[in-house]
N, C-alpha and C positions, 0 to 999 in steps of 0.2 A: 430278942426273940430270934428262930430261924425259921427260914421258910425252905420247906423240902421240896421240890420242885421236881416231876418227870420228863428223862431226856429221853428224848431216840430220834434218828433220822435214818433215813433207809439205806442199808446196810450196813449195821452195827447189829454184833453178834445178838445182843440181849439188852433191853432199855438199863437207865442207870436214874440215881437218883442225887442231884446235887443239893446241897445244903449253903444257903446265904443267911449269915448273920445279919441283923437290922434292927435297928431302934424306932417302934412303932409310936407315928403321934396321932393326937386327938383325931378321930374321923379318918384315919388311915383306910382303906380298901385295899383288899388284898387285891386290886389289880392295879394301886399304886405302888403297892412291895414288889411288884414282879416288875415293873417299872426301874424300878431302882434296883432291883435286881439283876437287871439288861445293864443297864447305866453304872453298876459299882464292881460289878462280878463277872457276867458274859454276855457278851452286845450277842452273841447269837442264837440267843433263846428266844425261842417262837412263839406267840399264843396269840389272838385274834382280839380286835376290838373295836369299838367305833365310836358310839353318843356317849360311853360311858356317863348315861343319864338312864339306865335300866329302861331301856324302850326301844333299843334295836335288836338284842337278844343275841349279838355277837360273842361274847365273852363268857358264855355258858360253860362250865368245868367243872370238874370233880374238884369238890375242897372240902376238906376234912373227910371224906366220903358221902360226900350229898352233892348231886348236882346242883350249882347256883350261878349266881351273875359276880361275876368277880368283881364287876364296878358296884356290886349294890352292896358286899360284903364286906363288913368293917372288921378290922384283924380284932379288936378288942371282944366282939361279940363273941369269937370262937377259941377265946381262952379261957376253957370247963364249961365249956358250953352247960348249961343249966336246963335250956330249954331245946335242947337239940331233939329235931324231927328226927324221928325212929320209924324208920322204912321197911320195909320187908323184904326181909333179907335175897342176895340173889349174890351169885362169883363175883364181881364187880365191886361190891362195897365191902366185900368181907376184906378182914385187918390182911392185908400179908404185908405192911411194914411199918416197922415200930413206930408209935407216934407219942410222945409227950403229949397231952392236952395243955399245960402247963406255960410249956414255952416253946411250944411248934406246930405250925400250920401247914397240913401237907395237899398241895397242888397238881391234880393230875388230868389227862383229857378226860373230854366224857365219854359215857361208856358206849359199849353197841357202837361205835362208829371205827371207821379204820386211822389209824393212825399216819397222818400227812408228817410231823416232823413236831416233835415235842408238846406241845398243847394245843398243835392244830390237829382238827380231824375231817376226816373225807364226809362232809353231809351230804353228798349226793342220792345215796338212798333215801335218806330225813325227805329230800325236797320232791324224789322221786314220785311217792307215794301220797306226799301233799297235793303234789299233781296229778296225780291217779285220781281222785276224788272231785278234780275241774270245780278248783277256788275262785270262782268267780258266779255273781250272780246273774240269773237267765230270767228277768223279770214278764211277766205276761201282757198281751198284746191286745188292743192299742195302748201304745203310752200318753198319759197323761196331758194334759195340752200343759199344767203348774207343776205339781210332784205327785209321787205315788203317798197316799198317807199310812199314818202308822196308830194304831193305840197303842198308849203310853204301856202298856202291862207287857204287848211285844216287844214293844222296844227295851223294857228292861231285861229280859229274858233274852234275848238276843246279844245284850251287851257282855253277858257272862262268858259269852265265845268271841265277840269281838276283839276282845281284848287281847288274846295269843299274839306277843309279838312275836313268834317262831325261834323260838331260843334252841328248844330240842331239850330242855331239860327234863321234860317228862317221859321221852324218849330214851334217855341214859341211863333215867330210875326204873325204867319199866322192866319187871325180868322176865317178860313175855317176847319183848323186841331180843333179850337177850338171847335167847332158846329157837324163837321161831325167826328167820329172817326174813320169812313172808310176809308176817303181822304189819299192817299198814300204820299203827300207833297210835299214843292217845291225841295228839295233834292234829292230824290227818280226819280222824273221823270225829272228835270235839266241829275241826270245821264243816265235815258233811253236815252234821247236822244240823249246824248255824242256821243251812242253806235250807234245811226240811224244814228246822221251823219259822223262818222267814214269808210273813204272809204276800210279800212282793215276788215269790217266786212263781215259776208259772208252772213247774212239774214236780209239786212236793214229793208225791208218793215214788217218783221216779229215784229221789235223792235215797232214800233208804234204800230201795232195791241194789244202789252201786256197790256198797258193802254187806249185801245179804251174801257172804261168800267165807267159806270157812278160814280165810286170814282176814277177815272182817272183824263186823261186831261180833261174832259168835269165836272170836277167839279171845277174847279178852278173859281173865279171871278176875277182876276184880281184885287188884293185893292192895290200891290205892296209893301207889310210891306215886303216880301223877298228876293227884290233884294236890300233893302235901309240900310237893318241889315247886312249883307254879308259883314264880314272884309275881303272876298275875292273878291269881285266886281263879283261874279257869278252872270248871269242873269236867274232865273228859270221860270218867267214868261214871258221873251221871247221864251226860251226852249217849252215853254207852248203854245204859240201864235201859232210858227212857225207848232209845231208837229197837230194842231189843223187846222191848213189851208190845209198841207198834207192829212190828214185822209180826207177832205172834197173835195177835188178835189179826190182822190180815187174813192171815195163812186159816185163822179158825172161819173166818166169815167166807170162806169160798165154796 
């Protein structure tokens, strides 16, 4: 098999695309081809990683044109892919270079972000705008002398957002982040809302007001590339819906 890999580092005229030959085995990950693609071909390729256990969201990239986790992706899965997620179309995923389904897997950063040096990217907007939204919870007062309790029904509703390990993969698919660079993402306001419907918070109604702002929830369209990309099954454009019908009953009841 090859794996087509994108180069750039900062100042070089125009990115390039290299090509490694490799014999894939059982349970291969494409983020152990690029592995051994550093190791057989050029120690100098760059691309980010950590638990490769899909639960630090380091390793987030464009492969095959979907953003995914390259430690969770197994090179055999994405040969003719069969069941491949079909996204909604945006610059980013469209074809500009030739790809064999057959016998080539092509590897590129994720999108909407700046490019640091071949499969690195610059998240500092990504985390910028997570912290725009103050991810942390502000529980109400007095506390508890044991815990604060929960019914089990919040707490499962709550876990559907818990679970964002901040990959930014729903951020790459989004062709809203791509267009607008305001838009705060489906990341970003999946966790506002965590906080809104969190019955331990102490200023729910407060949480929606911080994105009732036109690069808010009111920018989003709905294309659904970020709940289809999520190796967490997060829903951010339900998060989206729901906070968007609240603000609107508010605004009716004044």
């Amino acid at each position: 098999m090859k794996l087509k890999v994108y180069r750039y580092y900062e100042g070089m005229v125009s990115p390039r695309y290299d090509i490694f030959e490799f014999e894939p085995y059982s349970g291969m990950t494409v983020l152990n081809a690029l592995f051994q693609f550093q190791e057989q071909f050029d120690d100098s390729l760059a691309f980010r990683y950590s638990c490769r256990g899909a639960v630090c969201g380091t390793c987030a990239m464009l492969i095959n044109k979907i953003p995914r986790l390259a430690c969770r992706t197994q090179i055999t899965s994405l040969i003719n892919e069969e069941n491949k997620i079909s996204l909604s179309t945006y610059p980013a995923i469209e074809e500009t270079v030739p790809l064999d389904p057959e016998d080539e897997v092509l590897v590129e950063p994720l999108p909407h972000l700046p490019v640091i040096k071949d499969l690195i990217v610059n998240t500092s907007k990504f985390f910028r705008d997570y912290l725009f939204v103050e991810p942390v919870l502000k529980p109400s007062d007095p506390a508890p002398e044991k815990e604060r309790l929960m019914e089990p029904a919040a707490v499962k509703e709550l876990e559907q957002y818990t679970n964002c390990i901040l990959c930014a993969a729903c951020f790459g698919a989004c062709p809203i982040n791509g267009g607008n660079p305001k838009y705060l993402g489906p990341a970003a306001l999946a966790k506002l809302y965590r906080f809104y419907i969190d019955p331990r918070e102490r200023k729910r109604k407060s949480r929606l007001k911080q994105a009732d702002i036109p690069y808010g929830w009111w920018a989003c369209e709905f294309r659904g590339n970020c709940r289809l990309v999520c190796p967490k099954n997060v829903p951010p454009n339900t998060a989206i819906a729901k906070a968007r019908v609240e603000l609107t009953k508010n605004n009716k009841s004044r």
